[in-house]
N, C-alpha and C positions, 0 to 999 in steps of 0.2 A: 504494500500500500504506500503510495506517494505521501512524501512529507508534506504539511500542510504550507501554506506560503504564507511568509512572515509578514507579506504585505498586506496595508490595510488600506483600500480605496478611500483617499478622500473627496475627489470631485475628476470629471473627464472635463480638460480643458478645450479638445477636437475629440472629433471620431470620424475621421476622414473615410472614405471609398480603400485607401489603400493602408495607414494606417491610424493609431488609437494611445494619442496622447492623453496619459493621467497624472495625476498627482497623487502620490501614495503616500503609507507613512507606516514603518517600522513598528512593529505590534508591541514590541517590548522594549527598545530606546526611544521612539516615538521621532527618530529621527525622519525628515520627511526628504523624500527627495522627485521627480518626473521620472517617469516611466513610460517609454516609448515601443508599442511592438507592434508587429508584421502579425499576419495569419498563419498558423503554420503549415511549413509543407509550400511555400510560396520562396523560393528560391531567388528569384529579382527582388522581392520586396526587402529580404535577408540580407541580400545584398549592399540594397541602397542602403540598410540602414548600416551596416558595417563601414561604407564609405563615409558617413555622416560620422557615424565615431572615428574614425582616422584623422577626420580634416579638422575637427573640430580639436583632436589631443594632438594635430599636427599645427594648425593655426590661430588656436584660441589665447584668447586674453582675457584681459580687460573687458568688461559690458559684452560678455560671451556665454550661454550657457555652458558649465564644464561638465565634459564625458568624463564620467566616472567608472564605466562599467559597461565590457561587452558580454553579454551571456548568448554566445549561438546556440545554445542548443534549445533556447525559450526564445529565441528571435527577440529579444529585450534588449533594447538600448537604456541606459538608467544614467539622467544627467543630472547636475545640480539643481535644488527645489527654485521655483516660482512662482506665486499666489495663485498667477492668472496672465492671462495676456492682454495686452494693450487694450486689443478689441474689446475683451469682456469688461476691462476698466471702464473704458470709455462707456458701453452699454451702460453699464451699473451707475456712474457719477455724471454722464454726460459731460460736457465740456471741461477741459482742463484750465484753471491760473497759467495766465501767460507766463510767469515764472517756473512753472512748472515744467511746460513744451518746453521752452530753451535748457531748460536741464535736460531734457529728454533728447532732445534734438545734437547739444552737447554730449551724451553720450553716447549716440548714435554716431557720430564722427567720429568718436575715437574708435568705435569700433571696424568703422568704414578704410578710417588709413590704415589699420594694422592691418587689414585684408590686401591693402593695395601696397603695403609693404611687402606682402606675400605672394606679389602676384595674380590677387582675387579679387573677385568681387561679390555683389550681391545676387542680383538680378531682380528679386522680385519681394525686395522690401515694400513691409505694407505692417498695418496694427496685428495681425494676425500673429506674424512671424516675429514680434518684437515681447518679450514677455518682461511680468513686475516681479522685480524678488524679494525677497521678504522684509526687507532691507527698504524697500521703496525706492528703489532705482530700477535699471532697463537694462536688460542682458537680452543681444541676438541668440537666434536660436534657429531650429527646423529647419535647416538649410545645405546642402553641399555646393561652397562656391565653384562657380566658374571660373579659369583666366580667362586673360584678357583677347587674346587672340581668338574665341571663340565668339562668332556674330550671334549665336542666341545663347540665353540660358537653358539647363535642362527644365523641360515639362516638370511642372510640381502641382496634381491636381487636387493638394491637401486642401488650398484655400485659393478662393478669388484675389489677384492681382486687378486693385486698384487703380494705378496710377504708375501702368507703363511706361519709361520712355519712349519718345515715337522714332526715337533712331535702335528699337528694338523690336518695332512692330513692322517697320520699315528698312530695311538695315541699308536702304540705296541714299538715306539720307545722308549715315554718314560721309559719303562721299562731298557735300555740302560744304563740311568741316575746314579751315584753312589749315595747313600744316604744322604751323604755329601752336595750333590747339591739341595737337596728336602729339603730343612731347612728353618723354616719360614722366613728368610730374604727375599728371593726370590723365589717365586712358580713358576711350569712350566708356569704358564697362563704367569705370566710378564717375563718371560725369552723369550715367545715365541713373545710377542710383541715386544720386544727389536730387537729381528730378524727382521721385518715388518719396522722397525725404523732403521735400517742400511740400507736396500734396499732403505728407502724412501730417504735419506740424498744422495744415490750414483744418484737417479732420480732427484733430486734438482743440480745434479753437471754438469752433461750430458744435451746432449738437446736428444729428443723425439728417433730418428734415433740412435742414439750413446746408448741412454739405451737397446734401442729391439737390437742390433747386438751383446752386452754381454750375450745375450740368443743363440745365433747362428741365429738370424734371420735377411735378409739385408731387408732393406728398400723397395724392390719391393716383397719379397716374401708372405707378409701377413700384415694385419692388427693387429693393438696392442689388437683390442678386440677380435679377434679371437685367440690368444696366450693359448697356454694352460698352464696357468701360475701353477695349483697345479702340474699337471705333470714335471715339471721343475725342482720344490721347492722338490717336494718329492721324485725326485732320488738320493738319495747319491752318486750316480758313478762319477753325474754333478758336479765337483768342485763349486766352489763359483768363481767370477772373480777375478785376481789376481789385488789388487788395484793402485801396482804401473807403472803398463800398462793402465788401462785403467783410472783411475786420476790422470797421469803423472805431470798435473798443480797444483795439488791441497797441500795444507804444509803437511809436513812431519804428524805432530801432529793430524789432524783431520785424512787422512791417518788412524793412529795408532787406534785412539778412532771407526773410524768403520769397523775396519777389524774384530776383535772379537765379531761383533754384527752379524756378515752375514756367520759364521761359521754354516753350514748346520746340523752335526750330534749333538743331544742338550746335548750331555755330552760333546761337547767342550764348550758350554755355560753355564756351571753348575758355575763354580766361579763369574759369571759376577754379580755386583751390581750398581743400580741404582745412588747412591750417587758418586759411585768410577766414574763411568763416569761423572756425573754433574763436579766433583774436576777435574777430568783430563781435561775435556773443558776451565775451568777455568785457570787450572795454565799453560797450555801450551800458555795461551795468543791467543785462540782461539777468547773469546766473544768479541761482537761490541756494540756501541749503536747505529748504522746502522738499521733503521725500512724497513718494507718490502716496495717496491715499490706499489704505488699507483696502482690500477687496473683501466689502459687505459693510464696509465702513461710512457713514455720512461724512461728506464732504461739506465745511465752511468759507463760501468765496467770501473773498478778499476784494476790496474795490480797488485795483490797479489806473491810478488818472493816469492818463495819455498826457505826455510831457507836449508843450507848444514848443517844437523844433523841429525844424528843418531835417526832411531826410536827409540819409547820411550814406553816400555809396559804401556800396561793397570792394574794398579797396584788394589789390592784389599785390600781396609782400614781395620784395624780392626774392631772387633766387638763392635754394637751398644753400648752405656753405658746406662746403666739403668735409669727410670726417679727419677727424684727426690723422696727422702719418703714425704709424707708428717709432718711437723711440729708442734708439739703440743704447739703451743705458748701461754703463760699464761699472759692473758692484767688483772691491776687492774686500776679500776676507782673513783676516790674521787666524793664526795657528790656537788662539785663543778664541774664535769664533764672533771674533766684533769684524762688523760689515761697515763699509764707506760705499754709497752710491753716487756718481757722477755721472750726471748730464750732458749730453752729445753737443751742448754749446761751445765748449772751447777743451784748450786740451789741459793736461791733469801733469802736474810736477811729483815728483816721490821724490823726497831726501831726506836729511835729519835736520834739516834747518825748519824754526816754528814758521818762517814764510811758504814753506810747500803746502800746496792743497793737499800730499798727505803727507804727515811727520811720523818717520821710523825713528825710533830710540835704537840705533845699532850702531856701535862703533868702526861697523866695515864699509856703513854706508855714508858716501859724500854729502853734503849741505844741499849740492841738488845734480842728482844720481840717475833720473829716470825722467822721460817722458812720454805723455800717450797720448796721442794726439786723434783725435774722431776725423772720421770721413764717412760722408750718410751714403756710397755708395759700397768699399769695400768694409766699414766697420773700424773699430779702434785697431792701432797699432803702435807697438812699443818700441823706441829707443835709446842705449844709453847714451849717455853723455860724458862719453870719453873719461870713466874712471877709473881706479884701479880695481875694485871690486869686480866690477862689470855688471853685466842685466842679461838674465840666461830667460828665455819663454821653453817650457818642457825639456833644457837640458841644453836650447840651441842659444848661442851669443845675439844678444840684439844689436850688435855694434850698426850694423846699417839698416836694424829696424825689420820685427816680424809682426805678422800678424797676432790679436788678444783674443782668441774663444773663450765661449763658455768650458769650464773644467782643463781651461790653462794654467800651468803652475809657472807662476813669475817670481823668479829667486832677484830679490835686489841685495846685495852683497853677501850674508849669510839668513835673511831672512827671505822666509818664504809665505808670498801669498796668492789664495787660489783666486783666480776671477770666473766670471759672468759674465754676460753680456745678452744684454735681455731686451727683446723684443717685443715691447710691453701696450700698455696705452694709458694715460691717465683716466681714475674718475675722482670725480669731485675734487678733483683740480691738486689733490695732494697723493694719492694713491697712484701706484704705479701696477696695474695687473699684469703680474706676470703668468700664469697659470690659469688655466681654470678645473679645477679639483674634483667637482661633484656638478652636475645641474638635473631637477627633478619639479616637482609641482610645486615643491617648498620653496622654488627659487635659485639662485646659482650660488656654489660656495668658490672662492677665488684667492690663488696666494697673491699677495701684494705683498708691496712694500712702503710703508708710511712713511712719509715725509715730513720733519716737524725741524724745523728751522735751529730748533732752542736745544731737542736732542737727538738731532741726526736723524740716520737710518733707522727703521726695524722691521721684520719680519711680520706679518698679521694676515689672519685669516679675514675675509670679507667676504659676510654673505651678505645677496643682494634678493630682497624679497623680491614675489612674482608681483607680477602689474596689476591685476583683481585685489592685492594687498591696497594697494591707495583708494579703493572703491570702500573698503570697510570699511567705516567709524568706530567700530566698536576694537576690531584690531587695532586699528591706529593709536587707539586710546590704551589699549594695554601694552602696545608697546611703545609708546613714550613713556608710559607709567612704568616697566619693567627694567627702562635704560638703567635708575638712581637706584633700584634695590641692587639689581647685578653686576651693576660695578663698583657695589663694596666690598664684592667678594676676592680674594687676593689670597688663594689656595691653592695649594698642589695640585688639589682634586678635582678642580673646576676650572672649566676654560675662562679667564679673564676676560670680561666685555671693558673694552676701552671707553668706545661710544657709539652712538647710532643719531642717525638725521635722514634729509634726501636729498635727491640732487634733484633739477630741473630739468629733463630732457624734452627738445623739441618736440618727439616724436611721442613720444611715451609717457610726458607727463613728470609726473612727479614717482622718481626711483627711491626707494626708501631703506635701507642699510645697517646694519651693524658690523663694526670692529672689534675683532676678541683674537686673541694669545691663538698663536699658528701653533698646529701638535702635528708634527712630521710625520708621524705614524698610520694616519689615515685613522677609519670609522671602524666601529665591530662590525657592523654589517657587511663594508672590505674583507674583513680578517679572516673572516669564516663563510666567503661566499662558496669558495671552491669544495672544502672541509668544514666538518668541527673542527675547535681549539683542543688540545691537549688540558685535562683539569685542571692541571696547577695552573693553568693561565687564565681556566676560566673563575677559580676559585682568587686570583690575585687580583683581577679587575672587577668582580663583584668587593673584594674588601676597600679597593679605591673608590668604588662610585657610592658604593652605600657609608663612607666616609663622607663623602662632598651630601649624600643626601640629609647626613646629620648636620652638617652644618647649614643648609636650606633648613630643614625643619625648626633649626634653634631660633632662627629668624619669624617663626612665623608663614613659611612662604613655603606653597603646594610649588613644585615642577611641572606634574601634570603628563608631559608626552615625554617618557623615558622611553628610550628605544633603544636598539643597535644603532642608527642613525645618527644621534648623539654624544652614542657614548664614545671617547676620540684618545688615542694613545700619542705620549709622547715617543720623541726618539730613540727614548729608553724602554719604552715598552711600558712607563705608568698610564691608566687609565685616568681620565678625564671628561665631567660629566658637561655636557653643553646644552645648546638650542634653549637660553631661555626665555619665558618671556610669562612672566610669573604672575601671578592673583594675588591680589589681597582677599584674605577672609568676606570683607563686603563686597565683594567683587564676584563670588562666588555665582551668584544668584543669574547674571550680566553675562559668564561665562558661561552658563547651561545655556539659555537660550542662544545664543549666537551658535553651539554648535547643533541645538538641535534645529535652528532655521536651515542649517547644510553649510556652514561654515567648516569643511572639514579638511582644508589643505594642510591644516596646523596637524593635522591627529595622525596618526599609524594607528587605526582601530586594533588589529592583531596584538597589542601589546598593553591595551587599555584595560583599566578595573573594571570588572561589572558594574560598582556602584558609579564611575565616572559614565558609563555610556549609559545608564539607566535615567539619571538625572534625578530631577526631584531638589527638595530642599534642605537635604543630610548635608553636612557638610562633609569635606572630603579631608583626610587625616591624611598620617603617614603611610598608612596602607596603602593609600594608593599608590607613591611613589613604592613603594616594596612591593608592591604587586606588579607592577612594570619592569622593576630590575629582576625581578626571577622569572618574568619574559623574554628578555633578552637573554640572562642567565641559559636560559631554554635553547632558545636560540645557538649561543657559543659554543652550547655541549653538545647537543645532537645535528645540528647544520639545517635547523629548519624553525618556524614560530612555532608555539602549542597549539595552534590553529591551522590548518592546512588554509592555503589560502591561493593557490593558484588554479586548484580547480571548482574554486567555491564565486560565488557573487556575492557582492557588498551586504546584500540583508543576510544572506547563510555567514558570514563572519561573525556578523553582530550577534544574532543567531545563536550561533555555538558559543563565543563568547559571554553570553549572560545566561547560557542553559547546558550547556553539554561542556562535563567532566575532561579534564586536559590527559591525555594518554601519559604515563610515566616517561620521562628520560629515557629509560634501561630501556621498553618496549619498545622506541623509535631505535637508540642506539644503544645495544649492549654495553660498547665499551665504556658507559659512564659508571663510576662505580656508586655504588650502591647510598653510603652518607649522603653524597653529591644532588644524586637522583631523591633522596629521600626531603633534603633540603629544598631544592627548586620546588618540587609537588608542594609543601607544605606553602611557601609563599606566591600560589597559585590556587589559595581556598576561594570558593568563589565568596563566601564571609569574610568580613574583614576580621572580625574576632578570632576566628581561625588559623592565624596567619602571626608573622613576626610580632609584637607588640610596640618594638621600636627597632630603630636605626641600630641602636646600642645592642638590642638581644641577637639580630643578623649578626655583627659585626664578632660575635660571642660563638656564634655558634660557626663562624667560617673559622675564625681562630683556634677553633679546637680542633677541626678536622685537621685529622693527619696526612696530609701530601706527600710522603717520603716512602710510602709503600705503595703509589699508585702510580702501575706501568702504563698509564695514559693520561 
């Protein structure tokens, strides 16, 4: 007999001819998220939706809904939750606060250039396709874009397409186009969607009757789905509406920003750029921080007075500025492991005099001994300067000058230092990325090198959260509130957070970051991808992390998402706990909700308490964090989570995790021995009272196992 499905329907947002969009919700986390499926036995429909999960975990962002989950063998696509969609808002409140549309509108562009970043586009934006998250902002959704170089979109007969552009209904217009206009800034595909995205902004203004009578149509004569909306779109003879008649109420300024988006023939939309409108929303003192109305929720309008000014064109910025080059930056390291970074601006002196840019204390080496002089096409090169010491690179004399690699050894009289030469790029104007380490849903981890005037070089890990991160408020808020707790920690056991802020990017918005202590060693999750750990190592790095956890708890402060992920070894192989981004006890409350709205980039469910996925208003103790590190612990020993998880679906994790019994150690892998196996189970009760009591009784009971007679 089939297992019963954890999901619980709570409303069908479509139920299209082909397929049947819901909203569901997790019977026992209550975590909600959409659920999209095919009929089964329908092989193209299995299809598409397989391509929708690819493009979407291949080109999402920001104002995206995200793919979480393919299950082929239920034809189930499972994305991140949304109330409702635009359509049924609008149904439900009628008209939107012009405050509102330009937030919407604003996020609808950004989601538009990341697509045209990509190579994509839309096609067939409309309210259907644009859904509200719980959050009360707008995430794209139901869609597999097209490029650019294809003249239609694919057929999508889920929903009626509104407001085509007519150089899609017609595709010999674009020939029309001046050349000028066809320039990689902006391809017809997103010029045409920008059209779709003026129409949409005038339907969010109007109620239902007031949009179909700017077509010529009254209220008794026909239904909106009977409308023949490409015939409409595709007459040029149809003017456009004139917008200061029919959004008489609406400011001058937004006015402005969509009258050139719904200009019919596309060589009037030839100059139009994605960014110039984002800037004009902006500076015209359009955006709110006004969230969309709750779905089933009354709506309170606002009387917005129309400012008496002068329209205001739609102005077209100059041309993008080229990226950065990258920087050939030349690091030397002493035998004592202190680094000097130098800059490809000029070239670099070595001697023992306090005037060299670098000063050796060696009595072999001259007042000024060495030089390295940059060149941005062959790279640095060393040499000396006719002394008696000399200047060897790997062994060879620099007398007339060799080339500086990375993992060169530069001997300047009896002293030796190894150099770099690193191919980097700045961010935020002081970091120098040399690497990039890790990149996943949580965002990218990056080695750098910090730049600080006052003390030189150093080493540092920077991770750069995903771009959906500046869309939350509630994340934002914990993690500015997390920066001052975690960087008063200054432990062996814990990765140091220096600091966190964001940067500005054109394209991207606002990039948002943390700086913390670089651990040469990589993650457990690295350590033991291939294999388990041998005990003793798994037993040495539970005694480290559940150290750093005592020192979290003495503060007052949950961790929350311990995982292998997190947990980060030095070059010595000590364990170090990371990724914080901590609660306060009143905060708790703030925290259940945001993950049960589908906030879940932050979690590794496979390693989470019962009582943290369950929710409610228990507070969460030390348990939790011990119930996660004997997850991971799990993990180390056997080479797999207590949860099978690669052939399970998102609700079967949750699922198992707060109902079904974790297999032992020994029964996954024999070779754990037995204390080891007995210890993990025990901080793997699904009670919290079950399980360690503190930080201190783990810490008691690893100390006592004997390591010295275990041959693994």
């Amino acid at each position: 007999m089939p297992a019963p499905d954890p999901l619980r329907l709570l409303s069908v947002l479509r139920a299209g001819p082909d397929t049947t969009l819901q909203r569901v919700q997790h019977a026992v986390s209550e975590k909600r998220f959409l659920s999209k499926s095919a009929p089964a036995g329908d092989e193209r429909l299995r299809a598409k939706l397989k391509s929708e999960y690819d493009f979407l975990t291949a080109v999402g962002g920001p104002h995206f809904l995200t793919a979480l989950e393919w299950d082929a063998a239920a034809s189930r696509l499972t994305l991140s939750d949304a109330q409702c969609t635009l359509a049924q808002l609008l149904g439900q409140h009628g008209r939107l606060d012009p405050t509102l549309v330009a937030r919407v509108l604003y996020q609808c562009l950004q989601a538009l250039d990341r697509l045209r970043a990509a190579n994509f586009a839309h096609g067939h934006l409309t309210t259907d396709g644009v859904f509200v998250t719980p959050d009360g902002d707008v995430a794209l959704g139901d869609f597999v874009g097209y490029r650019f170089d294809l003249k239609w979109p694919p057929v999508r007969p889920e929903y009626q397409v509104r407001y085509r552009a007519p150089e899609l209904i017609d595709t010999d217009l674009e020939d029309t186009v001046p050349d000028r206009g066809r320039g990689p800034s902006l391809p017809p595909a997103v010029r045409a969607d920008l059209y779709s995205l003026g129409y949409m902004a005038i339907q969010m203004l109007r109620s239902e009757s007031e949009f179909l009578r700017m077509f010529g149509l009254s209220d008794t004569q026909t239904k909106s789905d009977q409308v023949n909306w490409d015939g409409w779109h595709g007459n040029l003879e149809l003017p456009p509406p004139k917008l200061d008649e029919v959004l008489y109420d609406v400011p001058v300024g937004l006015r402005d920003v969509i009258e050139p988006l719904i200009q019919k023939p596309p060589q009037a939309r030839a100059g139009l750029r994605v960014h110039a409108i984002m800037a004009d929303i902006v500076r015209l003192g359009l955006m709110s921080d006004k969230k969309l109305p709750a779905f089933g929720a009354k709506v309170t309008r606002e009387h917005v007075p129309v400012p008496p000014t002068k329209p205001t064109k739609v102005r077209t910025p100059s041309a993008p500025q080229p990226p950065a080059r990258d920087r050939r930056v030349l690091v030397l390291t002493d035998s004592a492991g202190r680094s000097v970074m130098f800059s490809p601006g000029r070239p670099v002196v070595v001697g023992s005099s306090s005037s060299c840019d670098l000063t050796v204390g060696d009595t072999t080496v001259d007042r000024r001994h060495t030089i390295l002089i940059p060149n941005r096409a062959t790279g640095w090169r060393a040499y000396d300067l006719r002394t008696s010491g000399g200047t060897n690179i790997d062994g060879a004399s620099a007398e007339s000058g060799l080339p500086v690699r990375t993992h060169s050894k530069l001997r300047v009289g009896s002293t030796e230092l190894s150099a770099a030469v690193l191919r980097g790029y700045y961010f935020a104007k002081q970091f120098l990325v040399a690497e990039r380490l890790h990149s996943g849903q949580n965002g990218k981890f990056l080695r750098a090198f910090w730049m600080q005037p006052e003390k030189g070089f150093s080493t540092v890990a920077l991770r750069v959260f995903p771009q959906g991160f500046s869309a939350n408020e509630d994340g934002i808020r914990r993690f500015i509130r997390s920066i001052p707790d975690a960087g008063k920690f200054r432990h062996a056991n814990i990765v140091s957070l220096y600091r966190g802020g964001f940067v500005n990017c054109p394209k991207r918005g606002r990039q948002w970051y943390l700086v913390m202590r670089y651990m040469g060693g990589g993650s457990l999750r690295e350590a033991c991808r291939d294999q388990p750990l041998p005990a003793r190592r798994v037993v040495g790095m539970a005694i480290d992390v559940a150290t750093a956890v005592r020192q979290i708890h003495a503060r007052g402060l949950v961790h929350r998402n311990i995982s292998p992920s997190c947990i980060l070894f030095a070059a010595d192989g000590r364990a170090a706990l990371s990724d914080f981004l901590f609660c306060r006890p009143e905060e708790l409350a703030t925290y259940q909700q945001v993950t049960r709205s589908g906030d879940s980039l932050m979690l590794d469910f496979a390693y989470q308490s019962p009582e943290l996925l369950r929710g409610g208003d228990a507070p969460l103790s030390c348990q939790t964090d011990l119930y996660s590190l004997a997850a991971s612990m799990y993990h180390a020993a056997t080479g797999r989570p207590p949860f099978e998880t690669s052939s399970r679906s998102l609700p079967q994790i949750l699922t198992a995790v707060l109902t079904q019994p974790v297999p032992t150690p020994r029964d996954v892998c024999p070779d754990v021995p037995v204390e080891l196996s007995d210890l993990i189970q025990r901080g793997l009760a699904k009670d919290p009272s079950q399980r360690f009591a503190s930080p201190d009784a783990l810490l008691a009971e690893l100390t006592r196992l004997d390591t010295r007679s275990w041959q693994h």
